[in-house]
LONUNU-708839 format. One line per field, with one value per residue (C-alpha): residue number from 1; residue in three letters; x, y, z. Coordinates in Angstrom, 2 decimals. Last residue first. Layout:
num	(NUM,...)
residuo	(ALA,...)
c1	(X,...)
c2	(Y,...)
c3	(Z,...)
//
This chain:
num	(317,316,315,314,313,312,311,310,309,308,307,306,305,304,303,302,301,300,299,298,297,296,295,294,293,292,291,290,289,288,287,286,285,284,283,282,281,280,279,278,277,276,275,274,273,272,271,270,269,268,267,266,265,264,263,262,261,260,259,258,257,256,255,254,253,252,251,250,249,248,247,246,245,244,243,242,241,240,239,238,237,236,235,234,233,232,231,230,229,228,227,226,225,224,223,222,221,220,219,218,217,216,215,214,213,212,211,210,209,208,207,206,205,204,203,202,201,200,199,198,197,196,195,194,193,192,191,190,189,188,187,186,185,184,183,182,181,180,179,178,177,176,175,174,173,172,171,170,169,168,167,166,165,164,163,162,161,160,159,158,157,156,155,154,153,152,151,150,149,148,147,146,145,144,143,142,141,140,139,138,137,136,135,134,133,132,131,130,129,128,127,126,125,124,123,122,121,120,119,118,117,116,115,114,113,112,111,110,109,108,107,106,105,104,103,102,101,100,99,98,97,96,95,94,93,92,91,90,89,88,87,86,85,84,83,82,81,80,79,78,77,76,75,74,73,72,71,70,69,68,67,66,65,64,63,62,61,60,59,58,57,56,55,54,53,52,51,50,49,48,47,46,45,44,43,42,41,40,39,38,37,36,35,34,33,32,31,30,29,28,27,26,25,24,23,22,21,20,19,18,17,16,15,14,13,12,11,10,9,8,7,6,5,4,3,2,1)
residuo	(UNK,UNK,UNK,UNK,UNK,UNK,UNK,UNK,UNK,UNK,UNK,UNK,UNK,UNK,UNK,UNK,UNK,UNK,UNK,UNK,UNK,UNK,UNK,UNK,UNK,UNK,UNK,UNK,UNK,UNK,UNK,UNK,UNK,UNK,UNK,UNK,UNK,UNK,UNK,UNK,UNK,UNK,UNK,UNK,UNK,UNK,UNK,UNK,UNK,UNK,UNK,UNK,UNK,UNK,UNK,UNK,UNK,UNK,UNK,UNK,UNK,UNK,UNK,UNK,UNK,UNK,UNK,UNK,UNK,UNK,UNK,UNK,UNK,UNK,UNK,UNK,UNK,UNK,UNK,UNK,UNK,UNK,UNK,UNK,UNK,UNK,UNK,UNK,UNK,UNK,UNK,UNK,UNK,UNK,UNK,UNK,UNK,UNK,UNK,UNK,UNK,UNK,UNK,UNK,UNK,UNK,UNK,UNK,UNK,UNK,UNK,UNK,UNK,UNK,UNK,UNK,UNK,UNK,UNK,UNK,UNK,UNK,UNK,UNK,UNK,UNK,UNK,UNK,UNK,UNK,UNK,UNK,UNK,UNK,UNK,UNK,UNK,UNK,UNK,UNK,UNK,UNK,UNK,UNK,UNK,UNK,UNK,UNK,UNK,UNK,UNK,UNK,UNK,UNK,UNK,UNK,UNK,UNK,UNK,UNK,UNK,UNK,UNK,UNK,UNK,UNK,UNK,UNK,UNK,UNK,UNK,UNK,UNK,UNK,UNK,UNK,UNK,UNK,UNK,UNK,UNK,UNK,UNK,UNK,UNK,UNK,UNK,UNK,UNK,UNK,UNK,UNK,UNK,UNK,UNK,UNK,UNK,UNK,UNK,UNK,UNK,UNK,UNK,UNK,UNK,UNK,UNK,UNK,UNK,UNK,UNK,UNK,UNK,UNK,UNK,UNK,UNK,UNK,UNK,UNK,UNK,UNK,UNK,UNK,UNK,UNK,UNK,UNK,UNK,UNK,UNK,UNK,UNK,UNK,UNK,UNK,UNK,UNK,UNK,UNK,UNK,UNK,UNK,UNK,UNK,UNK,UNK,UNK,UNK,UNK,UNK,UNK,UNK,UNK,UNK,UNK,UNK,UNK,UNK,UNK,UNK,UNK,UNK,UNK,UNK,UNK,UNK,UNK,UNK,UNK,UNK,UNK,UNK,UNK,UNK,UNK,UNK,UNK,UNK,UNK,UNK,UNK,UNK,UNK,UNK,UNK,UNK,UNK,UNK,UNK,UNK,UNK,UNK,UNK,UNK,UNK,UNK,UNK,UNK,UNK,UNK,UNK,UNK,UNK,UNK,UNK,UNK,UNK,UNK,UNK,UNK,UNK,UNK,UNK,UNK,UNK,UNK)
c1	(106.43,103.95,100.54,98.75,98.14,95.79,94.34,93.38,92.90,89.62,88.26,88.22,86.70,83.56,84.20,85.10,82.21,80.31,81.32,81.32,84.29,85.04,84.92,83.76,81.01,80.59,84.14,85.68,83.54,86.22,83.46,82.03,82.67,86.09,86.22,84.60,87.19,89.85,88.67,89.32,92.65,92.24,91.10,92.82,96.20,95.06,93.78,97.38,99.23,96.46,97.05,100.66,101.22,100.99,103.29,105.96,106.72,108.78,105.54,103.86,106.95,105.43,102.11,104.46,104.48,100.50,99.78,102.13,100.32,96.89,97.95,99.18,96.03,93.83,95.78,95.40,91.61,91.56,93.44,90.94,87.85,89.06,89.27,86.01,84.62,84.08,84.67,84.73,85.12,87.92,89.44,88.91,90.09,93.44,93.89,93.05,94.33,95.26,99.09,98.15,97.01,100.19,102.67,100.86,100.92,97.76,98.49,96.73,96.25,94.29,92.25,89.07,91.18,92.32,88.44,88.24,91.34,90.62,89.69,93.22,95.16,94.28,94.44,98.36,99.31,98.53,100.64,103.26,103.32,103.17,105.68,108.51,106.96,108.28,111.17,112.27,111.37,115.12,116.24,115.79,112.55,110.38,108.13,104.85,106.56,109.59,107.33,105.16,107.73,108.26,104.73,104.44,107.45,106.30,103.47,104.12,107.96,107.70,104.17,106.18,108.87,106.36,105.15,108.31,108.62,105.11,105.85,105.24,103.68,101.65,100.77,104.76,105.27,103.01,102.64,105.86,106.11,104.16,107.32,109.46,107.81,107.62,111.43,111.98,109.25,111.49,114.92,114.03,114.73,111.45,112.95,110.12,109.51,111.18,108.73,105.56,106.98,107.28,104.41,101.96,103.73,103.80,99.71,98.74,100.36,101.28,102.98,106.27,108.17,111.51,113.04,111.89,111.93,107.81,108.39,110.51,109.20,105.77,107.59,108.80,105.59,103.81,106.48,105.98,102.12,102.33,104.05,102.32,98.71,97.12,94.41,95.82,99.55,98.88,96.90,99.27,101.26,98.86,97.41,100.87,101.20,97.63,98.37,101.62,99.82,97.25,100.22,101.53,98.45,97.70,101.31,100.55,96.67,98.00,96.74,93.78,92.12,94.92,93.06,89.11,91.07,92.62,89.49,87.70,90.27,89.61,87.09,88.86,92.29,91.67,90.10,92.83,95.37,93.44,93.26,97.22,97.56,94.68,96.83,99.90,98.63,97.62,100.97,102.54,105.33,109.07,109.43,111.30,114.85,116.83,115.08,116.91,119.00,119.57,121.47,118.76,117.26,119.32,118.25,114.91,116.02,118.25,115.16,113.16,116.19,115.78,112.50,111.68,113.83,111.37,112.61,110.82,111.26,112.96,110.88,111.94,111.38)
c2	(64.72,66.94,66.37,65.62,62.11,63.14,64.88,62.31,59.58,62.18,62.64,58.78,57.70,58.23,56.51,52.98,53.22,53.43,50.63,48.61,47.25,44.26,41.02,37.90,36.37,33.40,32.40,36.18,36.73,39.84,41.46,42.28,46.01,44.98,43.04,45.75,48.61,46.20,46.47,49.77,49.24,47.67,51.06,53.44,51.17,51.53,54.83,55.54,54.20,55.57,59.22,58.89,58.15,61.68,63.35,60.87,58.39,59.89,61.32,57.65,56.54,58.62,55.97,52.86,53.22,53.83,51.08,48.61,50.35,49.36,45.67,45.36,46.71,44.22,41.25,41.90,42.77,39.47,37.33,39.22,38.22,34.06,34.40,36.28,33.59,33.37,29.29,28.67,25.16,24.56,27.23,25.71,23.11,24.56,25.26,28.83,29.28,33.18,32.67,29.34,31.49,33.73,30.68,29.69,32.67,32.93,31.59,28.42,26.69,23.73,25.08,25.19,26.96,29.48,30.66,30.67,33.03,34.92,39.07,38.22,36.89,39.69,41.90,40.60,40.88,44.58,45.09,43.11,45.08,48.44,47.39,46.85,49.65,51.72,50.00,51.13,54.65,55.58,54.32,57.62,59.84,57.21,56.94,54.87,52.02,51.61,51.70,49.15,46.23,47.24,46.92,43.53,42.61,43.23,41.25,37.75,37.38,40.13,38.63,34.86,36.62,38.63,34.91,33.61,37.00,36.45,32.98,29.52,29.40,26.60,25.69,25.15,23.27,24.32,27.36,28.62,28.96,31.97,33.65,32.41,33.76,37.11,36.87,36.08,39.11,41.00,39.98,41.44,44.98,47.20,49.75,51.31,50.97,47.33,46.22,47.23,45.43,42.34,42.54,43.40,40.65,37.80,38.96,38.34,35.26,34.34,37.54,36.26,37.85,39.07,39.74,36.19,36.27,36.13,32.99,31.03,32.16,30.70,27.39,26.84,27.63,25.45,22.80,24.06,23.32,19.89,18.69,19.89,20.52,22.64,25.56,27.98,27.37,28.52,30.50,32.80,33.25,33.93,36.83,38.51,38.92,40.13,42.91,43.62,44.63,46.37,48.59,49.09,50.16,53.18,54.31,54.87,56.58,58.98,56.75,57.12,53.87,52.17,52.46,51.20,47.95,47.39,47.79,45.91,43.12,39.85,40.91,44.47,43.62,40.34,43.18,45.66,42.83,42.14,45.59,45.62,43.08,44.55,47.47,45.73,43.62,46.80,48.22,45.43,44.31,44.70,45.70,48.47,48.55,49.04,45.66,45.93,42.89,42.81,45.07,46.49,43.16,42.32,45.62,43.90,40.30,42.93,44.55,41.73,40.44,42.92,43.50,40.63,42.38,45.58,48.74,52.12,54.08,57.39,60.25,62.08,65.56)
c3	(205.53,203.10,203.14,199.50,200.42,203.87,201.46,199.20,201.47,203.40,200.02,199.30,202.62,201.23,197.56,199.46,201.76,198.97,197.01,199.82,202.22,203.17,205.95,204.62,206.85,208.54,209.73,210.28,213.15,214.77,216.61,213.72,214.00,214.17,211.04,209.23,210.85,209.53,206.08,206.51,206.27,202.96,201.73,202.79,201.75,198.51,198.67,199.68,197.15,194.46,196.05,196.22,192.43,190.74,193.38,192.92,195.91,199.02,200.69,200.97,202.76,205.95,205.77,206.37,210.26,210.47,208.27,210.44,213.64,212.19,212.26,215.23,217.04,214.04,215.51,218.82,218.61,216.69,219.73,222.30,219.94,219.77,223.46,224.34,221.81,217.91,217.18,213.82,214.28,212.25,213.83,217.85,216.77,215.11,219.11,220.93,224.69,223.65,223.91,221.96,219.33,218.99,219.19,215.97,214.18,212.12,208.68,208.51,205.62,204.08,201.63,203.91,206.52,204.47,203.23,206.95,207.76,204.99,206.32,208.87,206.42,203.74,206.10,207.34,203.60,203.26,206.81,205.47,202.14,203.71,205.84,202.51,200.83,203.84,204.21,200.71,200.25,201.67,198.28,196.82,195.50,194.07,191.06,190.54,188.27,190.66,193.47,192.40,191.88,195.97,196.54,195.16,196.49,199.76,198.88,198.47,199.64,202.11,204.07,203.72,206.22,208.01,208.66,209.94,212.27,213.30,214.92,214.10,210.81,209.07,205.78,203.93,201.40,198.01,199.60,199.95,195.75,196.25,197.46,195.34,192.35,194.52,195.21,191.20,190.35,193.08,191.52,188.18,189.36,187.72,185.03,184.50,180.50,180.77,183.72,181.95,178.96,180.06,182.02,179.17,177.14,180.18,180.93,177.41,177.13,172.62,172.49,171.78,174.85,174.29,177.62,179.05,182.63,182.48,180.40,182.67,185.80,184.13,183.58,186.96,188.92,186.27,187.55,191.38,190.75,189.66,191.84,194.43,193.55,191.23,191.69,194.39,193.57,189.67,190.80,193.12,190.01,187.63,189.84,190.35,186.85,186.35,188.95,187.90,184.18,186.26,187.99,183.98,182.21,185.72,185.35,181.57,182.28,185.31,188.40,190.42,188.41,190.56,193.25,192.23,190.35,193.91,195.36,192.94,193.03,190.54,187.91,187.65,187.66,185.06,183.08,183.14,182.43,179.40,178.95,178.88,176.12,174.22,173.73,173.31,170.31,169.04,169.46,167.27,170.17,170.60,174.19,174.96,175.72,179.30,180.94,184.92,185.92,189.78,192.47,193.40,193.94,196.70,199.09,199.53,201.15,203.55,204.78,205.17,207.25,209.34,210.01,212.32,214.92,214.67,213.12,214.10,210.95,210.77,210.07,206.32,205.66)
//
């Protein structure tokens, strides 16, 4: 059974940015490669997966073994990208940006970039639309010009373009039951993204951005001041439990889409989720101090909630 999903006006034209790629260029041949060369192609990817995301790496280990090669490969694409903005400047930075969409659009990769071959063929074997690597691409490319957000619905709008993608690229590789699954994978991405904002918003700071909505903070009498000095008052923890309230409720919106992914995929989708939504439980339990300690989750936390993910996962919707 499927529950219709509450649509908010910011929603819309996220919705309509993910219908394009459906329409886009989908690999139909495999990639010619020396298996071997493959191989170590895809545990480079596993590698960069496990160095860079634990819980991501933790996730995806729930995956069948060819599912589980491919979401790593995604992983390490989506990694290079967001570097190559996170260590260059300007310029600089949208030429790499220009070069790597280059490569990684390349359907006959030469093997020389680990992460372009894995990738390339990842997204051949499953059929992944190329418009949501270009969207992602595009996505990252945001950050080169744009720091600062005025309202939610612009920054759902940079949410889509660096992680609903992500989960949408995801979806073709995990298994899906119809199109329906879309704007489910489409709010599970914003509501990914919007942890990640809310566990960074000092490590942010320091590099220049600032992706709290602006209108949002001044709602709550809080200035960029009052961020660079880490300030952690009754104001600054009413604006977080607002944030984290919102937050939870984009989790709990996008859980039914879980049930519309293949059987052998929804447990890794929603440990996943899980498992960045309890980062919000940290930041909560930290009265929303995000400046002097990074909010997560440990190892063991991680494997306790896992039991309660799975079968949660194995409901029927």
């Amino acid at each position: 059974m499927r529950l219709d999903i509450p649509l908010q006006s910011w929603e819309h034209q996220l919705l309509t940015w993910a219908q394009e790629p459906l329409q886009s260029l989908k690999l139909s041949h495999q990639v010619k490669a020396d298996s071997e060369l493959l191989d170590l192609a895809y545990e480079h990817c596993a590698e960069m997966t496990r160095y860079h995301s634990k819980t991501f790496y933790l996730a995806s280990s729930l995956l069948p073994h060819d599912k589980r090669r491919a979401v790593r490969a995604l992983y390490a694409f989506c990694r290079v990208t967001d570097d190559l903005v996170d260590r260059n400047d300007g310029a600089d930075a949208l030429e790499l940006l220009d070069k790597w969409q280059t490569k990684v659009s390349s359907h006959y990769p030469d093997g020389s970039d680990m992460v372009a071959l894995a990738w390339a063929d990842a997204r051949a074997r499953y059929q992944i639309p190329a418009g949501y690597a270009e969207q992602l691409i595009q996505g990252v490319r945001r950050d080169v010009h744009q720091q600062r957000y005025t309202t939610f619905a612009d920054l759902a709008e940079y949410s889509y373009g660096v992680a609903s993608t992500v989960g949408l690229m995801a979806m073709y590789i995990i298994g899906f039951e119809d199109e329906a699954a879309v704007p489910y994978a489409v709010k599970l991405g914003v509501a990914l993204q919007l942890t990640n904002i809310l566990r960074d918003v000092g490590e942010d700071w320091r590099a220049g951005r600032l992706y709290l909505p602006q209108d949002e903070l001044e709602q709550f009498g809080l200035s960029e001041a009052d961020i660079a000095n880490g300030v952690n008052d009754s104001r600054w923890q009413a604006f977080m439990d607002f944030q984290i309230a919102r937050n939870r409720q984009l989790y709990a919106e996008a859980e039914a889409g879980i049930a519309m992914l293949n059987a052998d995929g929804r447990f890794a989708i929603a440990a996943a989720a899980g498992l960045y939504r309890a980062i919000l439980d940290d930041i909560e339990a930290r009265r929303g101090d995000i400046f002097a300690y990074r909010a997560h989750v440990s190892t063991i936390g991680k494997l306790r909630r896992l039991p309660r993910i799975w079968f949660g996962s194995m409901k029927s919707i």
